[in-house]
N, C-alpha and C positions, 0 to 999 in steps of 0.2 A: 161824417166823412169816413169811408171806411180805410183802413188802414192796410198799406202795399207791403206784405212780403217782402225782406231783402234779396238781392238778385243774390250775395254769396250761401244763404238758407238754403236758397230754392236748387242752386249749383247742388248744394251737399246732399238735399233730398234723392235728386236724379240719380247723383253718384252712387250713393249708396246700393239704389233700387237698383242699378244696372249692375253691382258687385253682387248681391245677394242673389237673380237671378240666374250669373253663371258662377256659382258658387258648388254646384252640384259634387265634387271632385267624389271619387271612389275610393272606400279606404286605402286600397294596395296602390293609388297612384303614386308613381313615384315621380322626385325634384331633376334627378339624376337620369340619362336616357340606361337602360339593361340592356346593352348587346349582346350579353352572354348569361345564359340560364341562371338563375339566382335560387337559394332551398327557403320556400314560398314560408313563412313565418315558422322559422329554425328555434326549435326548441317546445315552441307551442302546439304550432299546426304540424310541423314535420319533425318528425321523434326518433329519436333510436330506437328504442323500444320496441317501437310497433310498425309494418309497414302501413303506410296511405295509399289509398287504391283511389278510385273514384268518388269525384268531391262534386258541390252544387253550390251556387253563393244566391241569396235572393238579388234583385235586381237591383237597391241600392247599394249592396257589395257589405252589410253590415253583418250578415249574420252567413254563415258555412254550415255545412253538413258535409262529414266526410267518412268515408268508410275507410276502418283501421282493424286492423288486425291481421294473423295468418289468413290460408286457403279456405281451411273450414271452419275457421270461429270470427271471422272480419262480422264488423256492426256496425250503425252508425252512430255517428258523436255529432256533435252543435255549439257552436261556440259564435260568439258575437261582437262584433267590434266597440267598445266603450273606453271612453277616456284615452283614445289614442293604440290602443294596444287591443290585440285578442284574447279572450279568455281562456284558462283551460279547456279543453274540450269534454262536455259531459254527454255520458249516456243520452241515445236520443229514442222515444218508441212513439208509435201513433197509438191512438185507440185501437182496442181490438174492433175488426169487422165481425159485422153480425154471419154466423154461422160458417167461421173461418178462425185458424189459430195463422198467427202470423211466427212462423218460425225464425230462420235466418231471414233480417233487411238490408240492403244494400244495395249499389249502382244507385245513386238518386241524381235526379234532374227538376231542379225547378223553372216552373214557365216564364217563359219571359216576362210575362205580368203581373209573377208571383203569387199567380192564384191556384196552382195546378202543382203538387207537389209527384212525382212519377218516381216510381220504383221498383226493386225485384224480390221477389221473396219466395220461396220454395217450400216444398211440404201439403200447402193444401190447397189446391188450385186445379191447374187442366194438364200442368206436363211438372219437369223436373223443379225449373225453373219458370214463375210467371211473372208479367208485368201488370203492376198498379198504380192506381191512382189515389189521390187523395185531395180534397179540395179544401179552398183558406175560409174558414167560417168565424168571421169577428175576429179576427187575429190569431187565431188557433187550426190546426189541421184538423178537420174531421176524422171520422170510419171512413178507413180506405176501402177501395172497392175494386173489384177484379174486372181487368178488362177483357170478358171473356171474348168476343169476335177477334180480339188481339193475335191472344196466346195461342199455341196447338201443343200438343201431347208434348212437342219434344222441349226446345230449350230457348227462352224469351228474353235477350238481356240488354244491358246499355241503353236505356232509353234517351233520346234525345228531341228537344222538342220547338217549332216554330211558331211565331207569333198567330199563325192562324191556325196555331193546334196538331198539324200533322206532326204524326210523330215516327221517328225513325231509329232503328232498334237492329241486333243484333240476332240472328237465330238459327238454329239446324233444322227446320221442321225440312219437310220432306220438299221438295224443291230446289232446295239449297244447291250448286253448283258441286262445291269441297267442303265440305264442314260446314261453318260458319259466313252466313251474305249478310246484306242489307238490307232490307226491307223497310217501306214505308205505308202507315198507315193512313189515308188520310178522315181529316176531320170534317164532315158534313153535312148541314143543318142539326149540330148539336150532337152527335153522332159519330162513333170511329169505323172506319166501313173496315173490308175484308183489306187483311196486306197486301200488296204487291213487290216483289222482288223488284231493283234497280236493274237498271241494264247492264250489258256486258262492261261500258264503260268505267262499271265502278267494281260489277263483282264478276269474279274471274275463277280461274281456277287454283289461284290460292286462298286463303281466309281472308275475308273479307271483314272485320269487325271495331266494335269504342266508334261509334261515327260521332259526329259533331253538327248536327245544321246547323247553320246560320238563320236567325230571326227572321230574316225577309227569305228564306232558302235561295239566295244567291251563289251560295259556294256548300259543300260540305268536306267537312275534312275525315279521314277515317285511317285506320291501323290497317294495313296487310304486310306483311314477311315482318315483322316487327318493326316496322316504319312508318310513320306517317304519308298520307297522302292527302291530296286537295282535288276535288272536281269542281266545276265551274255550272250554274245553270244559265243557259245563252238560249234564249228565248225556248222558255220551257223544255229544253234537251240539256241533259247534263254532258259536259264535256270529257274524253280521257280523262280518266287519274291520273295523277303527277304526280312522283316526289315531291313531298314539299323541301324547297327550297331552303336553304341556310342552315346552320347548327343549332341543335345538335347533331342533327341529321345524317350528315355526310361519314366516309368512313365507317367505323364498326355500329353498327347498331344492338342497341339494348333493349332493353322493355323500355317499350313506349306504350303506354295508356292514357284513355281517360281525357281528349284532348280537347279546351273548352277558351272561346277567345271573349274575352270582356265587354259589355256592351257599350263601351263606347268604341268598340275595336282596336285596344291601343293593346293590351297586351294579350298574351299566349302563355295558356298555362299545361302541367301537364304532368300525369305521374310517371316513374320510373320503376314504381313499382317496391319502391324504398319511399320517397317523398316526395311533396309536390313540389313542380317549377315554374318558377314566374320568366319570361324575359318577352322584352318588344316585342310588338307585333312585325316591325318594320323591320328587325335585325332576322328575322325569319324570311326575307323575301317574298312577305305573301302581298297579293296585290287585289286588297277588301278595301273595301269604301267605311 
């Protein structure tokens, strides 16, 4: 006769299994709601020493890359979350590319899948500044490789990138309204076609630049006059830019960069150009799913 399972076992096994499934939480979640910008791991990630510019976290929020430094000597650093805390930040290089010197690295963006690591680096490429790529092999970044259909002669930067790959980026090439638009490349049968500039909607006659998609490209957020802004896409048309909504926004504006919101959409991060900032998504006004 076979022997039954107790009903309080079988209670705890369920339980369990149901805590461990939404157990996912992201390092930086915090217990506490942030309605007001908090200095995004003080001491560690954000320094006196050095300024933080544009940072990238892998998808389970465990490990950063951030570019630190002045104008012309910023690099990037990596550091990873263990035992509760972040590490120092150490030197970070990829392999050299085959018949390429990787001078200055910096602006990084990892794919939402975290297989796609995208960045900027200057010196030997198609213009001042180019954009690259680098892909996860066995847990390691490969040779980065130049995305040449991307770049043009002039200036490539901020990459930003959606879960089906299109990627969206910052640039002077010739086109460009004032300076610096938006451009999107997209991604298609394995492949990055020729850019296209966004519409008027989003790039205008002042700079246009630091955008942000969103993974589903439902919203993108971007810098113009030193501010943030939000566009909306409402059945394939993106809508006016907007101020985004809430503080620190309002009032004097400062440097704003580098603006990037957590994949669970719960917070808003962002540099000043001094260090990074954490605070809610929700204490910003913004209205993402």
């Amino acid at each position: 006769m076979k022997k039954l399972m107790p009903v309080y076992l079988i209670l705890f096994i369920l339980l369990t299994s149901c805590s461990n499934q939404g157990s996912s939480i992201l390092p930086y979640d915090s217990e506490e709601p942030i309605t007001t910008p908090i200095t995004f791991g003080e001491g560690v990630i954000s320094t006196e020493d050095e300024p933080e510019w544009a940072f990238t976290f892998t998808p389970d929020g465990k490990k950063m890359y951030i570019q630190r430094g002045g104008v012309s000597f910023d690099t990037l650093y990596e550091s990873e979350y263990i035992d509760d805390k972040w590490t120092e930040p150490v030197l970070f290089t990829f392999p050299s590319p085959d018949n390429f010197n990787l001078n200055r690295v910096f602006e990084p963006f990892i794919s939402p899948d975290g297989n796609k690591f995208f960045f900027v680096s200057e010196g030997e490429g198609m213009g001042a500044t180019d954009l690259w790529v680098s892909e996860n092999k066995d847990g390691e970044w490969d040779k980065p490789t130049l995305l040449d259909i991307v770049n043009s002669p002039r200036n490539e930067l901020l990459p930003s990138v959606s879960k089906k790959g299109n990627l969206y980026f910052q640039t002077n090439r010739n086109g460009s309204i004032r300076g610096f638009d938006i451009y999107v490349s997209k991604f298609v049968d394995g492949k990055y076609t020729e850019p296209e500039r966004l519409g008027e909607e989003i790039n205008t006659t002042s700079v246009e630049e630091s955008p942000f998609i969103a993974p589903d490209e439902s919203y993108l957020i971007f810098r113009r006059d030193a501010a943030f802004y939000i566009s909306y896409n409402v059945d394939g048309s993106w809508s006016e830019g907007v101020l985004l909504p809430g503080e620190p926004l309002r009032g004097s504006f400062g440097t704003r960069y580098s603006p990037y919101v957590s994949p669970d959409q719960k917070y808003f991060f962002y540099s000043d150009g001094e260090n990074i900032h954490q605070v809610d998504v929700s204490a910003m006004g913004l209205e993402i799913n």
